[in-house]
N, C-alpha and C positions, 0 to 999 in steps of 0.2 A: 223497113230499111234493114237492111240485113246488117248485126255485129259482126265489127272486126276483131277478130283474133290477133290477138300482140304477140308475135314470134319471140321467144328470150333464148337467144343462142346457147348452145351450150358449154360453151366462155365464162358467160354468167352467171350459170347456175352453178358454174365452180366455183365463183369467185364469192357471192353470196354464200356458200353454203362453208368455206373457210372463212368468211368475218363471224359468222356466227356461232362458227365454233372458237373460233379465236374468244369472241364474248364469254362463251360459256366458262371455257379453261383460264379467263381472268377472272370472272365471278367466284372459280371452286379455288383458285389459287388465294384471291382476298379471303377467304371466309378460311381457310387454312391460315391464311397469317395470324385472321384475329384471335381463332382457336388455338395458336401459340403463344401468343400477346398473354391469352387471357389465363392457361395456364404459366405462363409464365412468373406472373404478376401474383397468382396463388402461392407457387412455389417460393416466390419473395418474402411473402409477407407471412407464412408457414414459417419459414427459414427465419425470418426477423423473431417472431413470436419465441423461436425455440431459445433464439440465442438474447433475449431478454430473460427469458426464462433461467438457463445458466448466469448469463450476469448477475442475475440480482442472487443468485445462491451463491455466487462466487465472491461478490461483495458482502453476505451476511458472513459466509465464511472466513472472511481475509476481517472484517467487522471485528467474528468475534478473538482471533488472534492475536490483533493489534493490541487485547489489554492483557496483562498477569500481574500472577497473585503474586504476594511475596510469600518466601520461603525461608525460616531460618534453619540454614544446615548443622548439626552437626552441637545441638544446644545442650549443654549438660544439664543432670536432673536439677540441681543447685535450685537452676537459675526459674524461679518461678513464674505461676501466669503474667505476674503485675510485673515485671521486669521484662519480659518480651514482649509485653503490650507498647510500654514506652519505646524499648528498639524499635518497634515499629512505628510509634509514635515520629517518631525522629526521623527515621528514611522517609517518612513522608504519603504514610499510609502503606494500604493493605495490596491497592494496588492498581498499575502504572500502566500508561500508553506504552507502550515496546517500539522500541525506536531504536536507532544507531546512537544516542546520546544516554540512555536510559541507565546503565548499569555507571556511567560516569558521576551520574547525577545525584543517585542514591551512594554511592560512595562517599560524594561531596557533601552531601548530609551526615552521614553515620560520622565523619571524622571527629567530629566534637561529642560522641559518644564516648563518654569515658571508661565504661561496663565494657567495653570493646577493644580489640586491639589485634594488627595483622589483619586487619578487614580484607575481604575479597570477595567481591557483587558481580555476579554474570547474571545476562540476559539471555533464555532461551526462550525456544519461542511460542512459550504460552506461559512462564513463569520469572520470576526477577528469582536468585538465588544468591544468599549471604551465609558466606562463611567464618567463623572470626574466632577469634581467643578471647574467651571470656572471663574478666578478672572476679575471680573471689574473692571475697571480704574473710581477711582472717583476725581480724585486730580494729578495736575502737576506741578513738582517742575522744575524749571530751575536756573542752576549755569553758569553765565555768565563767570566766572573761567575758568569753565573748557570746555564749549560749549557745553553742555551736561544736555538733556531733561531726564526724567523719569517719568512714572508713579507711583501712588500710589493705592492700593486697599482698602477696607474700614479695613483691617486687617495690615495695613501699608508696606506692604510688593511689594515692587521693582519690578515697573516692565519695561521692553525696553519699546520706545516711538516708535508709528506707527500712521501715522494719522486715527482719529477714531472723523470727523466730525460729525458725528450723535450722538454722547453721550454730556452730560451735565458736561463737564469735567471742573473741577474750578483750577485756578494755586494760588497755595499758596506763596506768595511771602516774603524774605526778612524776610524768615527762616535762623536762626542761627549755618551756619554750622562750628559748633564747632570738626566736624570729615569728616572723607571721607564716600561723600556717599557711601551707602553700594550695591556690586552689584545685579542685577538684582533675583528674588527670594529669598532675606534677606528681614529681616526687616528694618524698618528705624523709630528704635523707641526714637523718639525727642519729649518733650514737645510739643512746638510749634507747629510741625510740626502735631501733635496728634490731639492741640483743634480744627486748622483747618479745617481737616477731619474728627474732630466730629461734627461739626457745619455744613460740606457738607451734610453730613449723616440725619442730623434732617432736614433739607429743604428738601432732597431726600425725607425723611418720610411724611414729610405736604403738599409736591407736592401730593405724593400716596393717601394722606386720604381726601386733601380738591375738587383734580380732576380738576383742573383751564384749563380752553379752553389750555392755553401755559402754559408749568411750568414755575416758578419764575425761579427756578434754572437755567434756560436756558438764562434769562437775566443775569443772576450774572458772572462775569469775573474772579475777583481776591478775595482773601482773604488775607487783610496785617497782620502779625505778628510781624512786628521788633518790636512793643511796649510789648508782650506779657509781662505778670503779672506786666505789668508796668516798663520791665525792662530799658526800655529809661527816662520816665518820667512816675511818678505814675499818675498825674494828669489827663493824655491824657489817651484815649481810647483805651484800649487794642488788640481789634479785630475790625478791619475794612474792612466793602465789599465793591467793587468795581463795579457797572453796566458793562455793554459793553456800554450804553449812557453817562460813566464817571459821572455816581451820586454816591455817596458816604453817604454808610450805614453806619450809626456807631451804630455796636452791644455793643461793651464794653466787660465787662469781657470775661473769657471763660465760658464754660456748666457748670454749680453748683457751681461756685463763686460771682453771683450777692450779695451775702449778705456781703459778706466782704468788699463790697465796697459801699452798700447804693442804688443799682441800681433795676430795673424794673426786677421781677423774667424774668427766661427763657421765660415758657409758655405768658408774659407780651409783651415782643421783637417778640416775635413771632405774636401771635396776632397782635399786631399793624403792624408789616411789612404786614401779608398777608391781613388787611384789608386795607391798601395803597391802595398796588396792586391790590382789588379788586373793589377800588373805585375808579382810574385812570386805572387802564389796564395796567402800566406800572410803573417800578422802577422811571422811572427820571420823566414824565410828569412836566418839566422845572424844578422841583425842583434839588437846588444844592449837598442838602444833607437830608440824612433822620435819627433823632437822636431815636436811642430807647432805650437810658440808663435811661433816666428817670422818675420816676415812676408815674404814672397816678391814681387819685380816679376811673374816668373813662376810664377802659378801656375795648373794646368788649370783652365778654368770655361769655360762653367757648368757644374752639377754633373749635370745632367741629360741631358748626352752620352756621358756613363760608361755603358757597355753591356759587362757582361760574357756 
């Protein structure tokens, strides 16, 4: 039996040979998607990696910024290790989270610093930074009373006792405490207690201006006041120093009262004590006492050509 031949117009052999190609240009068009899908999906996750990468550098960074140190600005030599230990003690350590509160905060601490005064704490931004006025002890009172030292600054103002052997610190003695001493960061404003540590103050001054190998003041110990304005006996000397070799100055009045009493002006007392000193090397050089109430034709002046 003879095969038939199946006739396929040529209709169909177009029509066929466009679905087939139609198939193929869907096949290379999926496979093109997925080859962008798939770099796609790399480039993401590349892109994710890089930018975790940066964040956490940028969080170590921003990490380590958020804490500083403290700083104290601007500290005179005075003031020693164990005294800025405690400043810092007191602001609240070494050092702080940086914040928008921060510089408030340590301020609100330091204020009951009494060693301190004019505080001014800025936050920048890797350091906490304190600036301040720092009180000196130039005078020490002691109340056998009450067993209880204090310092004074040259503004009279109260301060706690800490040993502070390298300063020129003079004890005013047999001050008249007519009240309770006042605590630490008050005043402690007493006559007596005032001419005292105005007379520390002028030696502090003539130490600075005349430059002596060893200050005077470092010899000086005590400063008596129970006589002040004569209130024991008019006759007797009102203000008396003390060496540490126990020679005994006698100033007399207080600062700008020589005249009421007939005595050797200030600039007079002064003079004469610091050319002693510069002509022995020392307060006592045996002598028992050194008087300089009494007024002199001759005496060296000015006081300004004293160069030891």
């Amino acid at each position: 039996m003879a095969r038939r031949t199946q006739k396929i117009s040529l209709v169909e052999r177009i029509r066929s040979w466009r679905n087939s190609r139609a198939r193929r240009s869907t096949l290379r068009d999926w496979n093109w998607v997925a080859i962008v899908k798939v770099i796609a999906v790399i480039g993401f996750l590349a892109a994710s990696g890089a930018f975790l990468r940066y964040a956490e550098a940028y969080v170590r960074t921003i990490g380590a910024a958020e804490e500083g140190s403290l700083v104290l600005v601007g500290v005179p030599a005075w003031a020693r290790y164990d005294l800025r230990e405690r400043v810092a003690e007191v602001a609240g350590g070494k050092r702080f989270p940086l914040t928008e509160e921060t510089a408030a905060v340590v301020a609100r601490n330091l204020a009951p610093m009494v060693w301190l005064t004019d505080v001014d704490v800025r936050a920048t931004h890797n350091e906490v930074r304190v600036r301040a006025r720092w009180r000196k002890p130039v005078a020490l009172i002691d109340v056998p009373e009450d067993r209880v030292k204090r310092y004074l600054d040259a503004d009279l103002i109260v301060l706690d006792h800490r040993p502070m052997p390298h300063l020129p610190i003079v004890e005013i003695k047999n001050v008249d405490y007519n009240r309770r001493i006042p605590l630490p960061g008050q005043m402690f404003d007493q006559q007596d207690l005032a001419a005292g540590v105005a007379l520390v103050l002028l030696l502090q001054r003539m130490d600075a201006q005349v430059t002596p190998p060893h200050r005077l003041l470092e010899q000086v110990a005590s400063i008596d006041v129970r006589n002040f304005n004569g209130r024991r006996n008019p006759r007797e000397p009102h203000l008396v120093l003390r060496s540490k070799d126990d020679t005994q100055i006698i100033w007399g009045a207080a600062l700008g009262e020589w005249t009421k009493y007939a005595e050797a002006t200030d600039e007079q007392k002064l003079a004469k004590l610091y050319a002693y000193y510069r002509d022995f090397g020392s307060l006592s050089a045996g002598a028992k006492y050194i008087n300089l109430r009494h007024p002199q034709d001759k005496v060296p002046q000015p006081i300004d050509k004293y160069r030891f």
